[in-house]
N, C-alpha and C positions, 0 to 999 in steps of 0.2 A: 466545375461544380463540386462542393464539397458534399460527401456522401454520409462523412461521420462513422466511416466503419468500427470505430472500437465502439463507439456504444449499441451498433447490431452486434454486435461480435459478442459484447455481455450479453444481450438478451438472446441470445441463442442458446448462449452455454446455462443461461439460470431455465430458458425452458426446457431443454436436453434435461435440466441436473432436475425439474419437476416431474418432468417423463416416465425419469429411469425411477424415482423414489415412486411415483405410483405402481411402475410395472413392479418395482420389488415389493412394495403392501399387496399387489395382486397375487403373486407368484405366493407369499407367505400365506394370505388366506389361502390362494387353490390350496397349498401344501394340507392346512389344516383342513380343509372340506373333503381331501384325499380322501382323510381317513373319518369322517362323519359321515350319517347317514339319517335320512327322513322317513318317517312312518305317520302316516296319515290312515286313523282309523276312523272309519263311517260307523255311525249308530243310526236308530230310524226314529228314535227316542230321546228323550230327553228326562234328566231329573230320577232317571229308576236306574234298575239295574243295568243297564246293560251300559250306561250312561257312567255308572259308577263302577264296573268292572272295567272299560277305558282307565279312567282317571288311577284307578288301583293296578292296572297294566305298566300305564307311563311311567309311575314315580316307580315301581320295581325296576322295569327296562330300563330306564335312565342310569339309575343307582348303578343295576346289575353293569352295564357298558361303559360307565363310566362319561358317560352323556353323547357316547360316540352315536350313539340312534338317538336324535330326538323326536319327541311323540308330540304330533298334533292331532287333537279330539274334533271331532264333527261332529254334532250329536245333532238329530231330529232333522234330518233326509239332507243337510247342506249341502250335500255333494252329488244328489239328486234321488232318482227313485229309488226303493230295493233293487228291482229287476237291475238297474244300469247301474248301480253300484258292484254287484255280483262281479256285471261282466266288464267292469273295472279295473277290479281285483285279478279275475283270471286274465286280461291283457297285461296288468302289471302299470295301468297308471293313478290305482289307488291301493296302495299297501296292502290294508285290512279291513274286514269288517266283521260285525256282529249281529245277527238277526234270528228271529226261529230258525230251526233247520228247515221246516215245511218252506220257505222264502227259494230254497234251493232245489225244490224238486225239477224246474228246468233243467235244469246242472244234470242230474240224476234225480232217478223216483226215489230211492233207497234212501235221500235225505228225509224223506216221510216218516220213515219208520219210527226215530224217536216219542214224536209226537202220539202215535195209535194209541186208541182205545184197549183196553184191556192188557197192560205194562207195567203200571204203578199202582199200590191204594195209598202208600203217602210219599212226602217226597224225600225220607231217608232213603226207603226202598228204590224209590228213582235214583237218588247220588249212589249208590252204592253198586247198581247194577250198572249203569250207564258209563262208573270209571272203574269196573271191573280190566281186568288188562285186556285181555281180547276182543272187549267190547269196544273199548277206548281204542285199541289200533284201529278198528276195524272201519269205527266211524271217525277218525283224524286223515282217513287214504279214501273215503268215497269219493273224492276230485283229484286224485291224484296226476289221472290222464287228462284232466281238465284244466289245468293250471292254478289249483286248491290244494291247496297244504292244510290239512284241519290244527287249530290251535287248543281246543278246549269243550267242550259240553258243560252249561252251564246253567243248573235245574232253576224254572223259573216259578212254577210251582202250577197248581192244578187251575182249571179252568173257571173260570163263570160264564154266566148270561148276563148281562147289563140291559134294560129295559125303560121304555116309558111308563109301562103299564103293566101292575104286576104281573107274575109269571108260576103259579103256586103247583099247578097240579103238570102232570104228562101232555092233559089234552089243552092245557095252554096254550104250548107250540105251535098248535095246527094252525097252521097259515101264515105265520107271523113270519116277514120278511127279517132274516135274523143275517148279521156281517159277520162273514169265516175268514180265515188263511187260505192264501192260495196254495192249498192243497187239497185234490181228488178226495182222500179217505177222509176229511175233515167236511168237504161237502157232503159227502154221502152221510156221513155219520148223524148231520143235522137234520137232512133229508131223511131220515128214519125215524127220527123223534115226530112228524107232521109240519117239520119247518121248511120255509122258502129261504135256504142259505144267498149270500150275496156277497162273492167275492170284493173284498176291499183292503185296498191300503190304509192303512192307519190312519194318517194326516187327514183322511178323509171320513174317517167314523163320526166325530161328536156335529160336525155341519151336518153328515147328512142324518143323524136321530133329532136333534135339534127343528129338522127341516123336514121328516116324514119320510124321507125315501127308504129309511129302514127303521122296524120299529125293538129290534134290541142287537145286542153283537156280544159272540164269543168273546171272551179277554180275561183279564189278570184284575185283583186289584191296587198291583203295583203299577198298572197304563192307568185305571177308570179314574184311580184319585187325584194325581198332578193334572188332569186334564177338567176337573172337579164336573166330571160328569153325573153328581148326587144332583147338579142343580137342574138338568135338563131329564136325566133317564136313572131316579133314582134307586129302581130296582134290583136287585141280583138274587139269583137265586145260586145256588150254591150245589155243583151235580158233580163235581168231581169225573168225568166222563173220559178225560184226557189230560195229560198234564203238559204244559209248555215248558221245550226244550229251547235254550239257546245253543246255536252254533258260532263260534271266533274262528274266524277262517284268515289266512295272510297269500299273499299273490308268492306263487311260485319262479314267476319270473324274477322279481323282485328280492325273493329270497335268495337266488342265486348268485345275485350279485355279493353278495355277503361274505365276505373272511369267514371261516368254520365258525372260530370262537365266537362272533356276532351272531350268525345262525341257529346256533346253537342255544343261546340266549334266546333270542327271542320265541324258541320254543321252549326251552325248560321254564322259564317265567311263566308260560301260561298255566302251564301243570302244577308251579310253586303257587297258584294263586288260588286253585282249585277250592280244596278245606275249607281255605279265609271266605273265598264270597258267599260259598255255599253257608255257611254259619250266618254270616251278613245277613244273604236274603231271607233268612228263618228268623231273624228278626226285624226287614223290613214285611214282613208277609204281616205279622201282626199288628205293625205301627200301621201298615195302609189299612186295614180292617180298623181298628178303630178309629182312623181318622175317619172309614165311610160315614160310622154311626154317627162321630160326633157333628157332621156338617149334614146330618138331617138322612143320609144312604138307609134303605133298611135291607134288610137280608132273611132271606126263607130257604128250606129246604125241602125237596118233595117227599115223599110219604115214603114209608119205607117201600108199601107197594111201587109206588111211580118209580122209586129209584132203582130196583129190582127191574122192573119191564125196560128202563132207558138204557142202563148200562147191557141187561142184554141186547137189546136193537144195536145198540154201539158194536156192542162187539160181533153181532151178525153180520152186520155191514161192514166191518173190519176181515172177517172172515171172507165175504165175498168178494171181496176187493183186492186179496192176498191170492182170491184161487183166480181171479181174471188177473194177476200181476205174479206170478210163482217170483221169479227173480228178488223182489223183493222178502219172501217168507224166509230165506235164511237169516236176515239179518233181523227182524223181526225175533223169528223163535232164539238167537243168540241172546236178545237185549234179553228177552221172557224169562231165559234159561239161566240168566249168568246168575253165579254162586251154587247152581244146583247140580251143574253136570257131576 
């Protein structure tokens, strides 16, 4: 029987000679993925800041590394809840993420603190206390045991009420099922005003004002307008009562894996980005205000008396919420204190 060995004999050596030429493109990519590295940040958001300090993270980190990190953005929960992102991050199978600090009081209560009532009256005075040096160590190591590396505090600006149905004086509140942050002194705080707070996740505000189940919500109006909640709960009233912090936090475990000089980077970046956003959102603060008015939003303020009686209730309730949590008044009276010690 004739077998025809030389031409098995070629096809061996031409499959051998495709083998070794894939395992060498293999071997050359691992070589280069060696020294690469992936960052996936989570946002809960989309189209605002926090969306936009991503985006302005990446193209620095890239540059800065020389594209050895690259950055993939998630923005508006893709990579699932706050809660399960958090605890994402501190296992180390999500890089980064950015959300209020209040998102983190599971983690620790002390993540609240930024946020409290009676801290800022604008938001220079918040940028300037909250990256004072002390301040900023202080709150980049609240997760330190937890597996959180803080990256950045990023002022987002003061709060509103968004509503169906105006909201003009003090005794408006009373009763009104109103959407908070899951955060204790944040419920309390509304709970002081005559309101029925309703902890919620964002994704899930404009369905349910839209739908009744709550009839206005704490927020920004750099969330109310991408979302163009003028068309369903055109209201805001304007209390200044607290001001929203963002926290950029990156997984520790994951940092670790990192060569110094990568590490290092991806923390100096965030501190180099500080200035820039912060100038950014002191002019997107004005463009979403008048986009409210221009798509029909209208905007009130209460009375000087109302706002006098709310801001004290605020901060009585902030008061008592600090003597039943002491652990937390340090860092609180630090954020209050800074530039004045």
């Amino acid at each position: 029987m004739n077998i025809r060995k030389p031409k098995q004999h070629s096809f061996v050596r031409a499959l051998t000679a495709g083998v070794m030429a894939i395992a060498a493109s293999v071997g050359i990519a691992g070589a280069a993925n060696a020294n690469s590295y992936t960052m996936k940040i989570s946002t809960p958001t989309i189209n605002e800041l926090q969306h936009e300090w991503a985006q302005m993270y990446k193209e620095l980190l890239e540059k800065k590394t020389d594209n050895k990190i690259a950055v993939q953005i998630f923005p508006a929960s893709q990579l699932g809840p706050i809660a399960s992102v958090i605890e994402g991050v501190q296992l180390g199978s999500i890089e980064a993420t950015l959300t209020p600090y209040e998102f983190f009081a599971g983690v620790d209560r002390r993540y609240q603190t930024p946020g409290m009532p009676g801290l800022y009256s604008t938001m220079q005075e918040a940028y300037d206390k909250l990256h004072s040096p002390k301040v900023r160590e202080t709150l980049m190591s609240l997760g330190e045991t937890k597996g959180l590396v803080g990256l950045s505090s990023i002022v987002y600006g003061p709060q509103i009420f968004v509503s169906k149905t105006p909201i003009n004086t003090l005794a408006d509140f009373q009763g009104k099922k109103i959407r908070v942050l899951a955060s204790e002194i944040e419920v309390e705080a509304v709970k002081s005003l005559g309101a029925a707070p309703v902890p919620m996740p964002l994704t899930e505000v404009s369905s349910a004002l839209q739908q009744g189940a709550i009839e206005g919500a704490n927020n920004l109006y750099d969330v109310v307008v991408p979302q163009k909640m003028y068309t369903f709960a055109p209201n805001v009233v304007e209390t200044d009562l607290w001001f929203t912090v963002v926290h950029a936090t990156v997984s520790e475990a994951w940092l670790k894996q990192l060569p110094d000089d990568l590490r290092q980077a991806v923390i100096d970046t965030a501190k180099e980005l500080e200035p820039t956003i912060f100038q950014h959102q002191l002019n997107r603060q004005q463009k979403a205000l008048d986009a409210w008015l221009e798509n029909g939003g209208k905007v009130t303020k209460l009375s000087e008396e109302d706002s006098r009686v709310a801001h004290q209730k605020a901060t009585d309730a902030t008061a008592a919420y600090l003597e039943a949590h002491p652990a937390l008044r340090e860092t609180y009276e630090l954020i209050g204190n800074a530039g004045t010690e």
